[in-house]
Structures are given as structure tokens and as C-alpha cells.
C-alpha positions as semicolon CSV with decimal commas, in nm:
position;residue;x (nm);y (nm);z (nm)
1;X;15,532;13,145;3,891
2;X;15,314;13,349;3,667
3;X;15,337;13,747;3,607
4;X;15,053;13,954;3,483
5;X;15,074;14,278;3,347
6;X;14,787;14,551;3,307
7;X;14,734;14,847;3,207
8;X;14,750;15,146;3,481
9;X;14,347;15,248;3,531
10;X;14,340;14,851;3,684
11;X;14,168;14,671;3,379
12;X;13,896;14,910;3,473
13;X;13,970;15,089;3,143
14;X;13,841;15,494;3,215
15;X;14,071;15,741;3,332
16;X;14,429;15,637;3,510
17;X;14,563;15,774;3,807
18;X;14,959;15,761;3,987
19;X;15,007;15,491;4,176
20;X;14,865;15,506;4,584
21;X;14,757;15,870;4,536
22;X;14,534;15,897;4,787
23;X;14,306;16,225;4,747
24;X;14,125;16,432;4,998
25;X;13,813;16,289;5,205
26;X;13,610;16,570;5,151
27;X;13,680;16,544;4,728
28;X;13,524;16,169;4,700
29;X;13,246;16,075;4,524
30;X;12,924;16,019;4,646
31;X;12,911;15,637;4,383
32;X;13,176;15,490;4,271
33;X;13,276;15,618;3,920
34;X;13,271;15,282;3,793
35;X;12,956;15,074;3,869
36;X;12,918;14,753;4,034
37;X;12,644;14,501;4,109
38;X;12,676;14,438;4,449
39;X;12,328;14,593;4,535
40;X;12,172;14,393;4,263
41;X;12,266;14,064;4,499
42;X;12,042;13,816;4,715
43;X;12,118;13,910;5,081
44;X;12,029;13,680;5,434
45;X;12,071;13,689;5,750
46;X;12,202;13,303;5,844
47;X;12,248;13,182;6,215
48;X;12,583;12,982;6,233
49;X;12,599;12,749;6,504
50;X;12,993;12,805;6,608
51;X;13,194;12,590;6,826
52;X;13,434;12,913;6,921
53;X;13,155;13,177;6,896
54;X;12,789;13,017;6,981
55;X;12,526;13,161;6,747
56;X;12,666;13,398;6,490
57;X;12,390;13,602;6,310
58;X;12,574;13,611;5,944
59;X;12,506;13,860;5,660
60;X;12,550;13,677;5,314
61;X;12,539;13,803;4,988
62;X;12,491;13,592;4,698
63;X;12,463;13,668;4,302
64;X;12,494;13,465;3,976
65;X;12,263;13,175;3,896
66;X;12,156;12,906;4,172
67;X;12,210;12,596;3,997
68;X;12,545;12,693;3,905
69;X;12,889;12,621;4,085
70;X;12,896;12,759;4,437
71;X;13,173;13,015;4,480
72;X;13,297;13,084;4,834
73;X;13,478;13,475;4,879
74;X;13,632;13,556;5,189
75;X;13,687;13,968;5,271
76;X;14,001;14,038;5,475
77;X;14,083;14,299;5,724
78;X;13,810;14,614;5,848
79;X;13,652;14,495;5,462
80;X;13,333;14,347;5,412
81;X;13,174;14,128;5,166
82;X;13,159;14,470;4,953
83;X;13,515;14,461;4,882
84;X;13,409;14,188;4,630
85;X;13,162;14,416;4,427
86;X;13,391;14,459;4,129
87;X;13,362;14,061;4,086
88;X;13,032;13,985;4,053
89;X;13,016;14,118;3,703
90;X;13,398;13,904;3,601
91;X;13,214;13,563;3,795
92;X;12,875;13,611;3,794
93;X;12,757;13,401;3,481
94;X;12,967;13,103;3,564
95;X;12,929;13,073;3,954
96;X;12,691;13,120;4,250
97;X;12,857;13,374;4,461
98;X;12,856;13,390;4,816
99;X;13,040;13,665;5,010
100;X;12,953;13,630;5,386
101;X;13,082;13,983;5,624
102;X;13,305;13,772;5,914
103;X;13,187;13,757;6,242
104;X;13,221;14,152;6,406
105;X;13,268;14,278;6,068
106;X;13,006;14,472;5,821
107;X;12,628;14,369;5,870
108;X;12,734;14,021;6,073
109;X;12,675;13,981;6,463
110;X;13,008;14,045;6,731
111;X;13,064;13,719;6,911
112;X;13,202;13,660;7,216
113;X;13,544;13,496;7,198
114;X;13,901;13,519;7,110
115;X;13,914;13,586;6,689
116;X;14,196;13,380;6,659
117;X;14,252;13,270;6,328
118;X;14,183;12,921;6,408
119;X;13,863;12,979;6,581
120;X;13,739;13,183;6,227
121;X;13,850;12,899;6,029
122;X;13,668;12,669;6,204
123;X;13,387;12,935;6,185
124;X;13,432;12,913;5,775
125;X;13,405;12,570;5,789
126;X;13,083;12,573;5,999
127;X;12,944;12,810;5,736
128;X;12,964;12,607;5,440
129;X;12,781;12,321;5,613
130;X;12,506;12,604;5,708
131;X;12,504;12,721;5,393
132;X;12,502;12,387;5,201
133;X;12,837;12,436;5,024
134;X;13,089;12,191;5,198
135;X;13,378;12,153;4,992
136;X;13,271;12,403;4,760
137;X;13,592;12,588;4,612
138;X;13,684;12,975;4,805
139;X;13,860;13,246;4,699
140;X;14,009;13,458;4,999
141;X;14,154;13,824;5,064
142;X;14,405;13,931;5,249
143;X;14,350;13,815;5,631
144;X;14,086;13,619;5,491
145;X;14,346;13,393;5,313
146;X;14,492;13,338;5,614
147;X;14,206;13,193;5,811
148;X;14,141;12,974;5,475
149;X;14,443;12,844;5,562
150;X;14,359;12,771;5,888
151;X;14,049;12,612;5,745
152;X;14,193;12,395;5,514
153;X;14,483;12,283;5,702
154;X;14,214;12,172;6,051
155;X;13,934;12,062;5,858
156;X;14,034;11,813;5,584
157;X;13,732;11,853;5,266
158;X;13,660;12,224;5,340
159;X;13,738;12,348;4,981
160;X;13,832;12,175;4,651
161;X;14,040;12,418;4,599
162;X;14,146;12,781;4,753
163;X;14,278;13,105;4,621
164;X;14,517;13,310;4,866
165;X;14,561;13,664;4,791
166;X;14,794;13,877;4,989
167;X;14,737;13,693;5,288
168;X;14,933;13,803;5,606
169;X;15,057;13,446;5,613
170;X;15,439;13,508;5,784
171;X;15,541;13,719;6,025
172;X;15,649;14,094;5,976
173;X;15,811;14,338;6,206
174;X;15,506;14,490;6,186
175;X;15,332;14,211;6,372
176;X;15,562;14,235;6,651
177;X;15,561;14,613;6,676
178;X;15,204;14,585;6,702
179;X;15,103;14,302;6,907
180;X;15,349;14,471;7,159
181;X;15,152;14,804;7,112
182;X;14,851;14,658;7,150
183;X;14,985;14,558;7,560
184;X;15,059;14,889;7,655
185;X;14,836;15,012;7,911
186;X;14,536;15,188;7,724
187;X;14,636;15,147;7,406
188;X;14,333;14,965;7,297
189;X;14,104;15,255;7,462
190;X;14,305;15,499;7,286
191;X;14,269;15,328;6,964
192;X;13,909;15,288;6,996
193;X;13,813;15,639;7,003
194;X;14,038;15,716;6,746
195;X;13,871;15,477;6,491
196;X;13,552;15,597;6,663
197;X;13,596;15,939;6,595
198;X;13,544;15,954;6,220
199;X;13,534;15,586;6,094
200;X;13,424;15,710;5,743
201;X;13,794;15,905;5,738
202;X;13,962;15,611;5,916
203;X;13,853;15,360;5,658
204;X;13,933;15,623;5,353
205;X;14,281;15,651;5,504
206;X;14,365;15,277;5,558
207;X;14,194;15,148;5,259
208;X;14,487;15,203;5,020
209;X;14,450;15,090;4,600
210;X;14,641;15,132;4,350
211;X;14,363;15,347;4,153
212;X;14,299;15,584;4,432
213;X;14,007;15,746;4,199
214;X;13,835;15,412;4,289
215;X;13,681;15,525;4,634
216;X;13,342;15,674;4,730
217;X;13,154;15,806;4,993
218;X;12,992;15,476;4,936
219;X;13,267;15,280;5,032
220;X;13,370;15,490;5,317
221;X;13,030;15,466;5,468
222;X;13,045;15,065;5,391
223;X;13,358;15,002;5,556
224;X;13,290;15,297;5,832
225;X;12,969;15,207;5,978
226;X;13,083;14,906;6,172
227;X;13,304;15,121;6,331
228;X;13,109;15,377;6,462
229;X;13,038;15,169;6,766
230;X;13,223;15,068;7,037
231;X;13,131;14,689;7,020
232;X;13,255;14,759;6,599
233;X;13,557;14,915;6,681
234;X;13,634;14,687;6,951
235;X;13,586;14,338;6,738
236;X;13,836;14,528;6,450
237;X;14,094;14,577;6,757
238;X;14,006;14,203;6,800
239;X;14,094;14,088;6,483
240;X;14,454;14,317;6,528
241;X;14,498;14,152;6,856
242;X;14,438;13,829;6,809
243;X;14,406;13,685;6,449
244;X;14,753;13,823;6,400
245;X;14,928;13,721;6,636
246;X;15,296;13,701;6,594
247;X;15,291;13,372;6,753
248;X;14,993;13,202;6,574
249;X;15,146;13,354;6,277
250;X;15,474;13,160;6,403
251;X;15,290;12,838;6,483
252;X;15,162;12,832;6,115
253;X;15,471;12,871;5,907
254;X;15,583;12,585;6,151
255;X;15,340;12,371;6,056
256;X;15,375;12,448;5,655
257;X;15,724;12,407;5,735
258;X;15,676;12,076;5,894
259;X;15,459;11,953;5,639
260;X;15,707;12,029;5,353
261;X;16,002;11,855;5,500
262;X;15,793;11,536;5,582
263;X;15,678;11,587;5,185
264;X;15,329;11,653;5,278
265;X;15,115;11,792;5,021
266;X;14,910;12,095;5,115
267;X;14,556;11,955;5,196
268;X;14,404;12,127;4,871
269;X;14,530;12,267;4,531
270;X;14,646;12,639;4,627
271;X;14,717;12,936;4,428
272;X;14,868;13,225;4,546
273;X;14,815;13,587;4,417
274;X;15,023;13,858;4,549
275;X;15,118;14,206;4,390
276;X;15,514;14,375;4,397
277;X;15,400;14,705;4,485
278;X;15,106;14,626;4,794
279;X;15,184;14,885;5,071
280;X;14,970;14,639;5,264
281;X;15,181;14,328;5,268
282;X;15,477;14,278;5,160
283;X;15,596;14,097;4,829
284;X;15,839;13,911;5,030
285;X;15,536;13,685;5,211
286;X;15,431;13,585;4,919
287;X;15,775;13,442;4,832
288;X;15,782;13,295;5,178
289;X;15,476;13,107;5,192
290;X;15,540;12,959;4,827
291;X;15,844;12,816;4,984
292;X;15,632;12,678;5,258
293;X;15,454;12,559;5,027
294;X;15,592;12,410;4,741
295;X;15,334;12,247;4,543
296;X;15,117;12,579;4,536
297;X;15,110;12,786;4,238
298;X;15,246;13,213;4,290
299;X;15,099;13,451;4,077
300;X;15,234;13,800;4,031
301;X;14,960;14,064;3,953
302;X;15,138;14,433;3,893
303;X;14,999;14,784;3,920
304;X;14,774;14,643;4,165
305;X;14,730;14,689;4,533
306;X;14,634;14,473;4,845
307;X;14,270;14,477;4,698
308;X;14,371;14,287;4,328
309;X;13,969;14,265;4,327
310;X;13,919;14,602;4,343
311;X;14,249;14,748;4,111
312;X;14,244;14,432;3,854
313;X;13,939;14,234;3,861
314;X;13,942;14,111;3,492
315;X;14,311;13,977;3,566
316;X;14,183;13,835;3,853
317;X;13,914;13,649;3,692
318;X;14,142;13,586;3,458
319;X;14,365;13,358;3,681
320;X;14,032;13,198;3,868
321;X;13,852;13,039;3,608
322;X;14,193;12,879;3,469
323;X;14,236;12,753;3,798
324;X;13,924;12,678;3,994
325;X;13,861;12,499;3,597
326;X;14,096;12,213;3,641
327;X;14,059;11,909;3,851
């Protein structure tokens, strides 16, 4: 294991703030105070052909030079391929980024179908080979970790190698408490309008970082406009309802489980990155699923938050090319 200290403005360098301090709404920014280069990227529209979903219409960004190393980066949770903006500059000259938005979220079509997290990571898998990249390494966030997981553990040669941060990867009361929620009778109408109701605010509020002075309007209306609608809000109650699932979530720490008492390796080199103060998930998971997991490396990354990429991107990049550098 491997801890990483920083200094408190996030490796951003610029002014600090206190820890989770989220300010008003109404006092954001219309930019970002620190740039980014996520409008300078390539961006298509791809049609995966998906076993689970049928025809996925797939917004992918891409930056960085096209003959170099393909780069795979998965957003988690009501994020999009923006949460990755701060990157691009840290990864940029040595890899060909690609940041896809997941099926339902950002600027990507809302299948039909369960969103387990098997079913999306079969649907990562099925994106490489559309895109070209089979096998190419990934770097994942948050829920996006976990359907890497998926990925690599039912579809043997999907990434060299795979970077886990924060996933959701073991269950939490939290799962339970909302799973069980989720059945009561109108919940998911209730929670629908809510998120409807001011999705800029909603995203602002649930979006937490450890530099709270890192948010903008810009963000907000990012992660906001794909739920605005009801087919938007709906696929993020989706993803709540079904990709976390306290028994899926179950039925994977079996199978690590399994796998490390029989001494099986985990299908592909795997780092972990997880931070001691994320509000998000807690530090304890990322203990767990080491466990599960023995041959995996755990990093530590402090004064950050769920979003590492956002809070400590140089750290970040840091860790990736030392790792994604060896064979």
C-alpha cells in the first residue's frame, strides 16, 4: 500500500479552501476558475451494437495524439465523460484519450434494459471492439470501477491493465437502505421530480470535492442537463436501482472471494485508488476489496474526495503512468 500526500488546493496550486465546503448555488462561477481542455477534444457519436441494450448511440471524447497509446476512462455515477477534464492536460502527451458518457448518461442514448452492472460491462467490452481498442488499458471512477470489474472478470482480454478508483465495490448499509427505498410505492416518481425540478442544484448538491471552489455553472449545467428529462432522470434512478444492487454487489465479493481462496489471480494487473476522507464511499471498501483481492496494488490519495481526478489530478497521473508503464 502506497500513501500520497498533497497539498490542500488539490495539486491545483491557486487558492485553498476547507475541506467539503460546499458554497451557495447561486455564488458559482460561470467557468471553472481553473481551466481545462475538455472542449479542445475530438467528439463522435458511435453506434454500439449491445447484447443487453441493442443499438446504443455513444458520445466519445477523445484528446492527445492518435498514434499514441489508447487510454480507456470510465465516469462513474450522474458524471459524464467531463468529470475527466482535469486529465487531459496530466495524460494528454503520452496517451490517446477516450472518455465515452455511459449509456443514459451525458450526451449518450437511454437504452432499454436492466443497467445492471454486468450488462454495462459487457457494454464496455463491446465498446472497445467498436472503437478499435480491445485490450487497451482503462482507468475507471467510482461506479465506473465497478462495472470494469465486471468487465474484466466476464470477458477475459478486455484491458491490460485497470485502475479502480473509489469504486462502490462491497456492500454498505447504504445499499440496503436504498435498494429498499427504492420499493416503496412511488418512491421512484417522487424521486424523479425531485431531480427534475432543478437538476443544475441537484447535481451542485451531490457532486461533493474536496476543493469545493472547484465547481461552475459549467459543471452544473454538464452534469444537470441529462436530468432535466424524464427519460434522464429515470436512467440515473436506473443506475441506483439496479447497478447497485445489494445483491449483485453480494454476488461479486463472492466471486473475488472465491477466486482468492482457490488462489486465482485477478484476470488483469489492478490498482486501486481510494481517498480516507471521501464522503462518497467509504475508506473501509477500499480495504475490503484489497483483501478480495490480494495481488492488486491500494493506493491512498489524501485531501482528496470521491473525484481524485478532479481534487488531485497531478497525483493521480502521478500513480498512472508508474503503473499503466510496467508490463
Amino acid at each position: 500500500m502506497c500513501d500520497l500526500d498533497g497539498v490542500r488546493s488539490g495539486d491545483h496550486g491557486g487558492r485553498p479552501s476547507k475541506a467539503f465546503q460546499q458554497g451557495r448555488f447561486e455564488d458559482l462561477p460561470e467557468r471553472p476558475r481553473l481551466p481545462h481542455r475538455y472542449y479542445d477534444a475530438e467528439t463522435s457519436t458511435l453506434e454500439v451494437r449491445s447484447a443487453p441494450f441493442g443499438a446504443v448511440a455513444t458520445h466519445v471524447v477523445s484528446y492527445g495524439p492518435r498514434d499514441a497509446p489508447p487510454l480507456l476512462l470510465i465516469h462513474g455515477l450522474m458524471t459524464t465523460s467531463y468529470s475527466w477534464r482535469y486529465m487531459f492536460e496530466q495524460l494528454g502527451d503520452r496517451y490517446r484519450l477516450i472518455a465515452p458518457d455511459l449509456p443514459g448518461s451525458g450526451r449518450s442514448s437511454i437504452p432499454a434494459g436492466r443497467f445492471s452492472a454486468a450488462a454495462l460491462g459487457t457494454f464496455i467490452s463491446e465498446l472497445q471492439a467498436a472503437l478499435g481498442v480491445a485490450g487497451c488499458p482503462a482507468v475507471a471512477n467510482s461506479l465506473g470501477g465497478l462495472l470494469c470489474m465486471h468487465a474484466a472478470l466476464r470477458h477475459p482480454g478486455t484491458f491490460e491493465r485497470l485502475v479502480v478508483i473509489h469504486a462502490p465495490a462491497v456492500v454498505e448499509p447504504r445499499h440496503v437502505a436504498l435498494h429498499a427505498g427504492l420499493r416503496l410505492p412511488g418512491a421512484k416518481a417522487i424521486l424523479e421530480r425531485v431531480v427534475r425540478r432543478a437538476p443544475q442544484r441537484w447535481a451542485h448538491r451531490n457532486i461533493h470535492y474536496y476543493d469545493e471552489t472547484l465547481k461552475s455553472l459549467e459543471e452544473a449545467r454538464e452534469y444537470g442537463a441529462p436530468l432535466a428529462t424524464a427519460a434522464g432522470a429515470g436512467a440515473l434512478i436506473r443506475y441506483l436501482d439496479d447497478a447497485l444492487d445489494p445483491r449483485e454487489l453480494r454476488a461479486l465479493e463472492h466471486r473475488l472471494r472465491s477466486r482468492r481462496d482457490s488462489g486465482d489471480a485477478f484476470p488483469v494487473a489492478l490498482m486501486l485508488v481510494y481517498a480516507r476522507e471521501d464522503p462518497t464511499v467509504a475508506p473501509k471498501v477500499g480495504r475490503t476489496l484489497h483483501a478480495l483481492v490480494p495481488d492488486s496494488e491500494l493506493h491512498w490519495l489524501e485531501r482528496s474526495s470521491h473525484f481524485v481526478q478532479v481534487d488531485r489530478p497531478a497525483a493521480l497521473a502521478a500513480l498512472l503512468v508508474d503503473f499503466l508503464a510496467r508490463r
